[in-house]
LOROTI-705862 format. One line per field, with one value per residue: residue number from 1; residue in three letters; x negated, y negated, z of N, C-alpha, C in turn. Coordinates in nm, 2 decimals, always signed. Example, Ala and Ser with C-alpha at 12.3 -4.5 7.8 and 13.67 -1.06 7.14 Angstrom:
BEGIN
selo	(1_2)
kollum	(ALA_SER)
n_xx	(-1.32_-1.28)
n_yy	(+0.57_+0.22)
n_zz	(+0.78_+0.71)
ca_xx	(-1.23_-1.37)
ca_yy	(+0.45_+0.11)
ca_zz	(+0.78_+0.71)
c_xx	(-1.32_-1.29)
c_yy	(+0.33_+0.00)
c_zz	(+0.78_+0.79)
END
This chain:
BEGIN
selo	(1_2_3_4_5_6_7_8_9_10_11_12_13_14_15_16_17_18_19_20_21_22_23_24_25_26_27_28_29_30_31_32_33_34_35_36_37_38_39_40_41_42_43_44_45_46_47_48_49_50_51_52_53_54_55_56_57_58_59_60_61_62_63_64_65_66_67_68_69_70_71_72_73_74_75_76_77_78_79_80_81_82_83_84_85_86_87_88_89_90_91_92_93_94_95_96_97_98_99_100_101_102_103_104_105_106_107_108_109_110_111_112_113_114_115_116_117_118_119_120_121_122_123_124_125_126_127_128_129_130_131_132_133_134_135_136_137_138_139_140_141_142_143_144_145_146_147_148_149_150_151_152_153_154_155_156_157_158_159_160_161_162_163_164_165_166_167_168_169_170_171_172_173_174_175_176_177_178_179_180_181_182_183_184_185_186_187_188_189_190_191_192)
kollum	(UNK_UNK_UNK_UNK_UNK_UNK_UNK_UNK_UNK_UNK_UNK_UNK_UNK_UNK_UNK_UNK_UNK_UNK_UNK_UNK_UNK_UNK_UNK_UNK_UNK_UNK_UNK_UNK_UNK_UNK_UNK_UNK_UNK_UNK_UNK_UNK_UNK_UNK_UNK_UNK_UNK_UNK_UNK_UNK_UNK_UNK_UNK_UNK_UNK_UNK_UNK_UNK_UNK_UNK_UNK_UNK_UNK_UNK_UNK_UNK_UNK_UNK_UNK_UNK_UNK_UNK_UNK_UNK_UNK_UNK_UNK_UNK_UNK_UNK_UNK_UNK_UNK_UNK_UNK_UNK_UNK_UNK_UNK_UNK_UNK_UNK_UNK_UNK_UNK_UNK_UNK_UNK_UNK_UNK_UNK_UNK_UNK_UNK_UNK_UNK_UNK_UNK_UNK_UNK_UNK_UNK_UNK_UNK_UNK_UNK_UNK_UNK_UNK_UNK_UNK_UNK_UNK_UNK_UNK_UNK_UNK_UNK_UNK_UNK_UNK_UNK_UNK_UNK_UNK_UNK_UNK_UNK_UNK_UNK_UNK_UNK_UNK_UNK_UNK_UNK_UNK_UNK_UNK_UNK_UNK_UNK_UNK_UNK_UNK_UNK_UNK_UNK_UNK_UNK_UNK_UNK_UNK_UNK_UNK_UNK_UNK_UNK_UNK_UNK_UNK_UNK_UNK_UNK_UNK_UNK_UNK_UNK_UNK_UNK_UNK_UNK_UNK_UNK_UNK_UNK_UNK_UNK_UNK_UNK_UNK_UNK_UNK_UNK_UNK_UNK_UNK_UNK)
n_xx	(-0.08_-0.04_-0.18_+0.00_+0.23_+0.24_+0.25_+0.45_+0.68_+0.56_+0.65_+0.93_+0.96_+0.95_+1.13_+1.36_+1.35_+1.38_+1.59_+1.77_+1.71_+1.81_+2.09_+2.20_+2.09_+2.32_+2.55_+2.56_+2.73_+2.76_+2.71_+2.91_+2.99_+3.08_+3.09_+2.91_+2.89_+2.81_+2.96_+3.08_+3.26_+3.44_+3.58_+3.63_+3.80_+3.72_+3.85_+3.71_+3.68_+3.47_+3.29_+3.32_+3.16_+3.32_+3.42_+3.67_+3.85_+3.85_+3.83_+4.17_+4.21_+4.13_+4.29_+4.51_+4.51_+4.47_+4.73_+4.92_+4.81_+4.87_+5.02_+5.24_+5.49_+5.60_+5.53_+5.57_+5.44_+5.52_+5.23_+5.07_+4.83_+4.75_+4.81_+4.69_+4.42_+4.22_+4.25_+4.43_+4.60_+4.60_+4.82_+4.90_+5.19_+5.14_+4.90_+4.97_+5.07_+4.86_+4.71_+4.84_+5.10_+5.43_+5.63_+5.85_+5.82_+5.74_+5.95_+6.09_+5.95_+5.94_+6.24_+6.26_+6.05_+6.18_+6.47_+6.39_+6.38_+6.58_+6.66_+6.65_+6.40_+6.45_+6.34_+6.27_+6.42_+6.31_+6.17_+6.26_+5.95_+5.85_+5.93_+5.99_+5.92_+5.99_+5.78_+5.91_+6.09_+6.13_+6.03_+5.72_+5.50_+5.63_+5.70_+5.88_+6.13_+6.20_+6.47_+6.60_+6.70_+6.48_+6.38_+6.38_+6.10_+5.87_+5.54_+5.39_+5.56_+5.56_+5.26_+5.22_+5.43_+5.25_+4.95_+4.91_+4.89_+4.69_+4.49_+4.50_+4.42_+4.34_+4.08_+3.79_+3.80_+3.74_+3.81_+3.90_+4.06_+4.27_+4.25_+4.50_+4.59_+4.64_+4.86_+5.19_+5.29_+5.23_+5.17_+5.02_+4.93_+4.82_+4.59_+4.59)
n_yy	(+0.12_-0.21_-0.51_-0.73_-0.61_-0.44_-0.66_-0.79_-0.64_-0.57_-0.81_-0.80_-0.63_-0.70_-0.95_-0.81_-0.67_-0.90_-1.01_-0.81_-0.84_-1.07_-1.04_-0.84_-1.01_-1.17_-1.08_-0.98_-1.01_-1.26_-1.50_-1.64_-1.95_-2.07_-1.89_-1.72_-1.45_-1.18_-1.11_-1.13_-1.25_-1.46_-1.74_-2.10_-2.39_-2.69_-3.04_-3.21_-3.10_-2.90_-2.56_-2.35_-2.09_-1.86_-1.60_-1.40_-1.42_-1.68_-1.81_-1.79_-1.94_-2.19_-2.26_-2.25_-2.43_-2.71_-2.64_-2.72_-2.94_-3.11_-3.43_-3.38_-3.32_-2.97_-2.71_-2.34_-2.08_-1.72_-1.54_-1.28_-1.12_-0.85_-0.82_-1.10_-1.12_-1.34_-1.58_-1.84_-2.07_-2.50_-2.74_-3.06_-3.24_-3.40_-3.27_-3.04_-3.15_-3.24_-3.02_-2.89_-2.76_-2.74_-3.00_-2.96_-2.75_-2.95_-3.13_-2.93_-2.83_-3.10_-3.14_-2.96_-3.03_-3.25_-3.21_-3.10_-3.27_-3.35_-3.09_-2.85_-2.63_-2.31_-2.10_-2.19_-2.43_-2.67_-2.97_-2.92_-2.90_-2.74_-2.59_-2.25_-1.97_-1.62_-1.43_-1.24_-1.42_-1.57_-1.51_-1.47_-1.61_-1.88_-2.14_-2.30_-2.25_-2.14_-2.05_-1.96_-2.00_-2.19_-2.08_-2.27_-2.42_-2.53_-2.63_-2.47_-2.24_-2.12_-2.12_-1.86_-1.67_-1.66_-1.64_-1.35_-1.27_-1.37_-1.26_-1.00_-0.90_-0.71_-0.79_-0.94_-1.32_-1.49_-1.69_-1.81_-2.00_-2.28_-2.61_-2.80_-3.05_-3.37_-3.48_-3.44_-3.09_-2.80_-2.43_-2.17_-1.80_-1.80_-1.92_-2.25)
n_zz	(+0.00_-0.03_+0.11_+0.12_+0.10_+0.36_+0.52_+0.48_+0.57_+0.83_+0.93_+0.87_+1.04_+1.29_+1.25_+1.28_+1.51_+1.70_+1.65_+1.75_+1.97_+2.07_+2.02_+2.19_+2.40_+2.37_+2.38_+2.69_+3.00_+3.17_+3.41_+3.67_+3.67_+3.96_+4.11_+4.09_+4.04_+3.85_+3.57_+3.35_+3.07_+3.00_+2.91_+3.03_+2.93_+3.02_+3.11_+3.02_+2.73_+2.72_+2.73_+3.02_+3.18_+3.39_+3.64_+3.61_+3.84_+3.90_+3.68_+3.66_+3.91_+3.87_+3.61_+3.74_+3.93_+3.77_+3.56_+3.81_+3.85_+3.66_+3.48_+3.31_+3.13_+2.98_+2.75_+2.82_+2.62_+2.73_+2.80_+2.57_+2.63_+2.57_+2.26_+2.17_+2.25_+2.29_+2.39_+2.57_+2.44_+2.44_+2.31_+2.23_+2.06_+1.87_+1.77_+1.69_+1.45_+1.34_+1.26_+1.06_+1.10_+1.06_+1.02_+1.17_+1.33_+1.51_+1.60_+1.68_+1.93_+2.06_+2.10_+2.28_+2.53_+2.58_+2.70_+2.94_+3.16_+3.41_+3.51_+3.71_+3.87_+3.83_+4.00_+4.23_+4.31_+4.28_+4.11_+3.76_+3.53_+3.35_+3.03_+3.01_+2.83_+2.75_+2.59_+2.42_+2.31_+2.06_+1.73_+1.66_+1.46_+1.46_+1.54_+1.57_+1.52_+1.74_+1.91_+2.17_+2.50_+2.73_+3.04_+3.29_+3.48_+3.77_+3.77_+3.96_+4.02_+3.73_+3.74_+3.88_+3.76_+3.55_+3.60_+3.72_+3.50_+3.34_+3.52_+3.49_+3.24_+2.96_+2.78_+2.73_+2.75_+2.49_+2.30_+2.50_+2.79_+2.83_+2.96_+3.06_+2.88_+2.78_+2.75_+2.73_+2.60_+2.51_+2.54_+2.41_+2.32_+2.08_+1.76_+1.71)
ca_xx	(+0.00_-0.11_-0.16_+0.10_+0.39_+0.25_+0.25_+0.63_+0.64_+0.55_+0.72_+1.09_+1.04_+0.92_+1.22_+1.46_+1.35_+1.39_+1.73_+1.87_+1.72_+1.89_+2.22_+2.20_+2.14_+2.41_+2.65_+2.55_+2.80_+2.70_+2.72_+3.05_+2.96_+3.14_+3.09_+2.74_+2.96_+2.77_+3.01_+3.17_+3.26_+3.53_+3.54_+3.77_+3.76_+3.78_+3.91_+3.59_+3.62_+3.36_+3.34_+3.25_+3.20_+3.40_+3.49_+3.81_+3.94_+3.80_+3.97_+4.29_+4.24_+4.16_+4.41_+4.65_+4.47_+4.50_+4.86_+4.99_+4.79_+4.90_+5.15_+5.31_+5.56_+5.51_+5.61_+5.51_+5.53_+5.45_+5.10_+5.05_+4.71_+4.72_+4.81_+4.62_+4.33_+4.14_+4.26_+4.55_+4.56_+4.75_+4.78_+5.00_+5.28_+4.99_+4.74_+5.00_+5.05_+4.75_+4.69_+4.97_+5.21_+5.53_+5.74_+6.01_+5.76_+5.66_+6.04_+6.13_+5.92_+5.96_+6.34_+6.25_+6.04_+6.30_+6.54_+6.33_+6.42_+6.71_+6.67_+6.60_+6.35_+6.52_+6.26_+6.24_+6.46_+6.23_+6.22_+6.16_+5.84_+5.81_+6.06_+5.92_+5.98_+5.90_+5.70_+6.02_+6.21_+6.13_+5.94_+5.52_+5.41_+5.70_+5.75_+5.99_+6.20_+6.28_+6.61_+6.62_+6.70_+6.42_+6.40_+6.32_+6.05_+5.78_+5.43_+5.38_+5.61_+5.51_+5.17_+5.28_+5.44_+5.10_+4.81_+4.85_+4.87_+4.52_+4.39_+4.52_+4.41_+4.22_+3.96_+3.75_+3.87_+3.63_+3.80_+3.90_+4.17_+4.24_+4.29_+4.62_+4.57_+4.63_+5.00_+5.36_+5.22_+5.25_+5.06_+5.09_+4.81_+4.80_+4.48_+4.65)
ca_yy	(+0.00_-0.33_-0.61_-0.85_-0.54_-0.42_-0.79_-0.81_-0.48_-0.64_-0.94_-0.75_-0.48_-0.84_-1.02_-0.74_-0.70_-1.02_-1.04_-0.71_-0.85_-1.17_-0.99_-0.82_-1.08_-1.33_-0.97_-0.93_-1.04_-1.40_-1.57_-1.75_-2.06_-2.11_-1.78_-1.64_-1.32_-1.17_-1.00_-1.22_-1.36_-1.53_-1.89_-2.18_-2.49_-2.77_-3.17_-3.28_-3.00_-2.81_-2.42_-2.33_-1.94_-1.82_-1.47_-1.35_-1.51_-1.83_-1.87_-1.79_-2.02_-2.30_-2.24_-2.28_-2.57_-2.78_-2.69_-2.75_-3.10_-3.16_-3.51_-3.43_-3.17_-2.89_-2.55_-2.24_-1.94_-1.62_-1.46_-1.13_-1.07_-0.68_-0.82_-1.15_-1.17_-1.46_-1.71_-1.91_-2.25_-2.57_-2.81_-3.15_-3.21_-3.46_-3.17_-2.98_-3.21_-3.24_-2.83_-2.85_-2.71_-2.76_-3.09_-2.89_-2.75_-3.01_-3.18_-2.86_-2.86_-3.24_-3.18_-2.87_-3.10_-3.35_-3.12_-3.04_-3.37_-3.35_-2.94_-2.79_-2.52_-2.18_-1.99_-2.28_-2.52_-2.80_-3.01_-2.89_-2.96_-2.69_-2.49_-2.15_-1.87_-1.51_-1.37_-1.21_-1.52_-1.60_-1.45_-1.48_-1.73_-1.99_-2.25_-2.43_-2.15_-2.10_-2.09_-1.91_-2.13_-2.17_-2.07_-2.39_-2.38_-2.56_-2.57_-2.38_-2.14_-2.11_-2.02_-1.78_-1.60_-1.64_-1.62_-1.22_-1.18_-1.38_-1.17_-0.84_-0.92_-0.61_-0.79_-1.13_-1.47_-1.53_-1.84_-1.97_-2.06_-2.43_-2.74_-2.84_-3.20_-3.50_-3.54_-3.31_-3.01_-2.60_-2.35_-2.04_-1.73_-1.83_-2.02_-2.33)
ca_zz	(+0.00_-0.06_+0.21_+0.14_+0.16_+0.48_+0.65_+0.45_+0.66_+0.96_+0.97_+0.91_+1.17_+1.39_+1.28_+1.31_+1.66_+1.78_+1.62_+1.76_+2.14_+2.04_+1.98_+2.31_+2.51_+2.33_+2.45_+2.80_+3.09_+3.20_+3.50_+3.69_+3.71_+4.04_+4.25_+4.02_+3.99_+3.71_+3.46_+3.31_+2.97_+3.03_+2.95_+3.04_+2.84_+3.10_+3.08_+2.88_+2.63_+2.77_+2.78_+3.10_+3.20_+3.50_+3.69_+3.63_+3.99_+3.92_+3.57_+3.72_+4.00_+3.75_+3.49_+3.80_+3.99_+3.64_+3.59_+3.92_+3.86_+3.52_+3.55_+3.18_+3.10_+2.91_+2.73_+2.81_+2.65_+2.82_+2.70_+2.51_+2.61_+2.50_+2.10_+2.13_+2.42_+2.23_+2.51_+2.61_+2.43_+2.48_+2.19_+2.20_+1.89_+1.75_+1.74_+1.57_+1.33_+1.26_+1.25_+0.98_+1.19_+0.99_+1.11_+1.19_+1.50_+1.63_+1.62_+1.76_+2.06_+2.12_+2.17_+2.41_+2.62_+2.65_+2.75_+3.04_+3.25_+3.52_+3.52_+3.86_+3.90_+3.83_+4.10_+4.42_+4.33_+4.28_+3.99_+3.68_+3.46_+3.22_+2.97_+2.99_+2.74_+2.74_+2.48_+2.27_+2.29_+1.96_+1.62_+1.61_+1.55_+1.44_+1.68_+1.49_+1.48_+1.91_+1.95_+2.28_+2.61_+2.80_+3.17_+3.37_+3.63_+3.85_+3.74_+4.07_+3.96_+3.61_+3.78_+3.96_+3.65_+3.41_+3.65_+3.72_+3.32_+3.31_+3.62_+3.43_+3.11_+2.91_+2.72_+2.79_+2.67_+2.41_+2.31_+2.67_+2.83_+2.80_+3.04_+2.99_+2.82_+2.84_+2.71_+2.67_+2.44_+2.48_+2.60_+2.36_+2.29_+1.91_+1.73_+1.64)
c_xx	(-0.09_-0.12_-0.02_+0.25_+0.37_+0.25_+0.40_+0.67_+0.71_+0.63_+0.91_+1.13_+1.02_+1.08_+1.36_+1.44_+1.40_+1.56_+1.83_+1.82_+1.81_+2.04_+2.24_+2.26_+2.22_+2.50_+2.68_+2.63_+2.74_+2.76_+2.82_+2.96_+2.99_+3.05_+2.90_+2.82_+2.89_+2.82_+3.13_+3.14_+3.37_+3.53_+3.65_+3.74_+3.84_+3.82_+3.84_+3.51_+3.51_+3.42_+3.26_+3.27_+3.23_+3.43_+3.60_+3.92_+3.91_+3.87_+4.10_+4.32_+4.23_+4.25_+4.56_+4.69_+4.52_+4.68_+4.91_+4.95_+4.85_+5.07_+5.23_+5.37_+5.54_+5.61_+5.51_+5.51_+5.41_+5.35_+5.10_+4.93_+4.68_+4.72_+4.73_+4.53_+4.24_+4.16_+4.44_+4.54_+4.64_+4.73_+4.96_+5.06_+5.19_+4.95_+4.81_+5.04_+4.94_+4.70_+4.81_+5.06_+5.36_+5.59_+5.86_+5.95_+5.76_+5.80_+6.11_+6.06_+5.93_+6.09_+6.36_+6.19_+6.12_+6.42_+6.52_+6.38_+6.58_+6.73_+6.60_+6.54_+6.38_+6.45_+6.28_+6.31_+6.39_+6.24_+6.12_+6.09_+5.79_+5.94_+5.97_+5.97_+5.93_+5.86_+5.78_+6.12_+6.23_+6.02_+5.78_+5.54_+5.49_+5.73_+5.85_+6.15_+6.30_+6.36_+6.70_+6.66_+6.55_+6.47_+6.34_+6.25_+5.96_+5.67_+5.38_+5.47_+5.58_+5.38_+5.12_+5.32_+5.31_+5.00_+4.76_+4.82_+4.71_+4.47_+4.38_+4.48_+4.32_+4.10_+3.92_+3.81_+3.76_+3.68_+3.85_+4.01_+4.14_+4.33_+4.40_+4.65_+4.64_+4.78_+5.08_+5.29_+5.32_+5.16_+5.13_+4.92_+4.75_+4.71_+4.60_+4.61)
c_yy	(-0.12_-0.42_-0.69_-0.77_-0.49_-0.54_-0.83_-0.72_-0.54_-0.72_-0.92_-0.69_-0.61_-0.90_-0.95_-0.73_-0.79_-1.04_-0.94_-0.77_-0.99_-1.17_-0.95_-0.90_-1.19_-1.22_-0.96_-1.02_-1.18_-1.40_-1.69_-1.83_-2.13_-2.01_-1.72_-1.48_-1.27_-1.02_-1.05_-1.32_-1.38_-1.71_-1.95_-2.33_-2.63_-2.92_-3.27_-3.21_-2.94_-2.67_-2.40_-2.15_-1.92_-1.71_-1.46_-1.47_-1.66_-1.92_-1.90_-1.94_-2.15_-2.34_-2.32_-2.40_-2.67_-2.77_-2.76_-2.94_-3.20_-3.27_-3.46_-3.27_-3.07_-2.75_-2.42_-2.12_-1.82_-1.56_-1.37_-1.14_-0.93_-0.73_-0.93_-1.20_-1.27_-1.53_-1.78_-2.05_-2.36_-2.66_-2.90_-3.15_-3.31_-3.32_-3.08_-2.99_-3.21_-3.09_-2.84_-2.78_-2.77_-2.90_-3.07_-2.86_-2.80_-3.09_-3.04_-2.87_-2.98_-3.17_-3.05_-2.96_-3.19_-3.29_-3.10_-3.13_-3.42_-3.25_-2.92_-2.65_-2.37_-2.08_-2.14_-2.37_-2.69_-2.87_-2.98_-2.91_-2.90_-2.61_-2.36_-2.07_-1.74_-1.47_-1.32_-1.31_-1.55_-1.54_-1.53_-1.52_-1.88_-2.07_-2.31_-2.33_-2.08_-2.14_-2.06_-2.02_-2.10_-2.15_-2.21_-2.42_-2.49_-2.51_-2.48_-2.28_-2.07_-2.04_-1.86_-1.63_-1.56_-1.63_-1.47_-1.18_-1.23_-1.25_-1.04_-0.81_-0.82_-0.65_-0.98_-1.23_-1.51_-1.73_-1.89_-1.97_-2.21_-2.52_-2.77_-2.94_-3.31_-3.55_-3.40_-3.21_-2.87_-2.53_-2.21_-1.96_-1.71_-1.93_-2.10_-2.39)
c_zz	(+0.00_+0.06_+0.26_+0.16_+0.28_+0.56_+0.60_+0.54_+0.76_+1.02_+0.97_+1.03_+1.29_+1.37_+1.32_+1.46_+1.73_+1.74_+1.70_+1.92_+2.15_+2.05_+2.13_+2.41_+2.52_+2.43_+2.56_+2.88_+3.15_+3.36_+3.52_+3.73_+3.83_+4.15_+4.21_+4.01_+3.85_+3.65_+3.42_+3.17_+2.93_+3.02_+2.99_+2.99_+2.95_+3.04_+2.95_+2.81_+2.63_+2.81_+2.89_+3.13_+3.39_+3.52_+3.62_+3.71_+3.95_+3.79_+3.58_+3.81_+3.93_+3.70_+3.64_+3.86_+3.91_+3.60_+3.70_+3.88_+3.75_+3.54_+3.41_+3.16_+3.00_+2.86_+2.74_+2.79_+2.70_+2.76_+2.67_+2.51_+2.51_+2.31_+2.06_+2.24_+2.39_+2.38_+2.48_+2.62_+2.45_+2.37_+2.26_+2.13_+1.84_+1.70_+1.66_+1.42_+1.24_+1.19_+1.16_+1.00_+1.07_+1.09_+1.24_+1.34_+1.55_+1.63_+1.72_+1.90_+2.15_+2.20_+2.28_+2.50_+2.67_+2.72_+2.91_+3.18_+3.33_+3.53_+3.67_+3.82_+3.93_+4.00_+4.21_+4.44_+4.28_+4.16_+3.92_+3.58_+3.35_+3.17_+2.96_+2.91_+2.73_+2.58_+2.36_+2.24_+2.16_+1.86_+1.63_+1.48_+1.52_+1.58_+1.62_+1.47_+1.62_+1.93_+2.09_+2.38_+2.69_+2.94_+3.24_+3.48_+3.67_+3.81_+3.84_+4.02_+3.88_+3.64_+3.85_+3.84_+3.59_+3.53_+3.68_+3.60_+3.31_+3.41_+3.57_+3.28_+3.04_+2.89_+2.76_+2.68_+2.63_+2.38_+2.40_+2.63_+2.89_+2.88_+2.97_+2.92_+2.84_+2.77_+2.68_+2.55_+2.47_+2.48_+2.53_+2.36_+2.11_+1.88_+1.71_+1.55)
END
C-alpha cells in the first residue's frame, strides 16, 4: 500500500472514533440541574427559552410551579405521552399564526379562552383559569375542529391531573416541556 492510503487509513479509523465516542457521550444520561440526579434527559424549556435538563421530579415540580404562577388563561389538553413523548408544548394564537395554523384554529381557541371567565372550578370550586380537554375530545391534530365542552378547572387542579402523566411518562422529553408563556395560548403534545 502506498503512504498517502494508509495515513487516509488512519485518519478514518481516527475520525470514526472520535465520532462514535462523540455519539455516546451526546446519549448518555445527564445531570439534573437542580438535585445532580444523574439519569436524566429530560429537559424543560424555561421563561428565557432556555433548555435546562431536569430529573423527572424536578420537571414535574416546574411544569406545576409555572402553571400555578402563570396570571393568563389557558387550554389544556390532556398529554399522550405513550403516541407522542417529544414534550409538552404551549404556543400562543400569535405563534399559531405564525406556524400557519389555519385561522379557523386560532379563532377557535380564542373563543375557548373566553369562554373560560365566570366558570367555577369543576374539581375545588375556585375560579376557573383553564378549559381542559381530554386527549379524545377531539381528532389529532386539528384544533380548529374541538367541538367538545371543556372541563373547567384551577391551574392547581389542572396540575394535579398532568403532572402524574409527566412523572409516568415512558420515554425522555427530548423536546422539553415548556414554560407556559407570556399570554392566553395551549398546551398540547403536538410540534407546532
Amino acid at each position: 500500500m502506498e503512504i498517502d492510503t494508509i495515513k487516509i487509513i488512519i485518519y478514518v479509523l481516527i475520525g470514526g472514533t472520535i465520532l462514535f465516542t462523540l455519539i455516546r457521550l451526546a446519549n448518555r444520561p445527564k445531570k439534573c440541574d437542580i438535585c445532580g440526579a444523574e439519569k436524566s434527559n429530560d429537559y424543560y424549556i424555561n421563561e428565557s427559552c432556555k433548555y435546562i435538563v431536569l430529573c423527572r421530579n424536578h420537571l414535574a415540580e416546574n411544569w406545576k410551579k409555572d402553571i400555578k404562577s402563570s396570571k393568563y388563561t389557558m387550554m389544556v389538553i390532556e398529554p399522550d405521552f405513550n403516541t407522542y413523548p417529544g414534550g409538552y408544548m404551549y404556543a400562543n394564537t400569535k405563534e399559531l399564526k405564525e406556524w400557519q395554523y389555519p385561522e379557523s384554529a386560532e379563532n377557535n381557541i380564542n373563543s375557548i379562552l373566553d369562554k373560560i371567565s365566570g366558570n367555577k372550578c369543576r374539581e375545588c370550586g375556585e375560579t376557573a383559569t383553564v378549559a381542559y380537554f381530554k386527549k379524545d375530545d377531539y381528532e389529532f391534530p386539528n384544533m380548529e375542529n374541538i367541538k367538545a365542552d371543556p372541563t373547567y378547572l384551577c391551574k392547581s387542579c389542572t396540575s394535579v391531573k398532568v403532572a402524574p402523566l409527566i412523572l409516568s411518562a415512558p420515554k425522555a422529553f427530548s423536546e422539553g416541556i415548556m414554560y407556559p408563556g407570556v399570554d392566553r395560548g395551549v398546551y398540547h403534545v403536538q410540534e407546532f
